[in-house]
Structures are given as structure tokens and as C-alpha cells.
Steps between C-alpha positions, in 0.01 A plus 500: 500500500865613570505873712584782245636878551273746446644783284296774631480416915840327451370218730453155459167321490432141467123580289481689129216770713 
């Protein structure tokens, strides 16, 4: 799966945890 931003921690992550 393709990394998204997370809108709360405002990082990026490559897993939907």
C-alpha cells in the first residue's frame, strides 16, 4: 500500500495501524 499522512501525529506511515 502507498505511505499516507496521518492527520493526527502528522507523520507518515506505510501500514493503515
Amino acid at each position: 500500500m502507498a505511505p499516507f499522512r496521518c492527520q493526527t501525529c502528522g507523520k507518515s506511515f506505510l501500514t493503515l495501524e
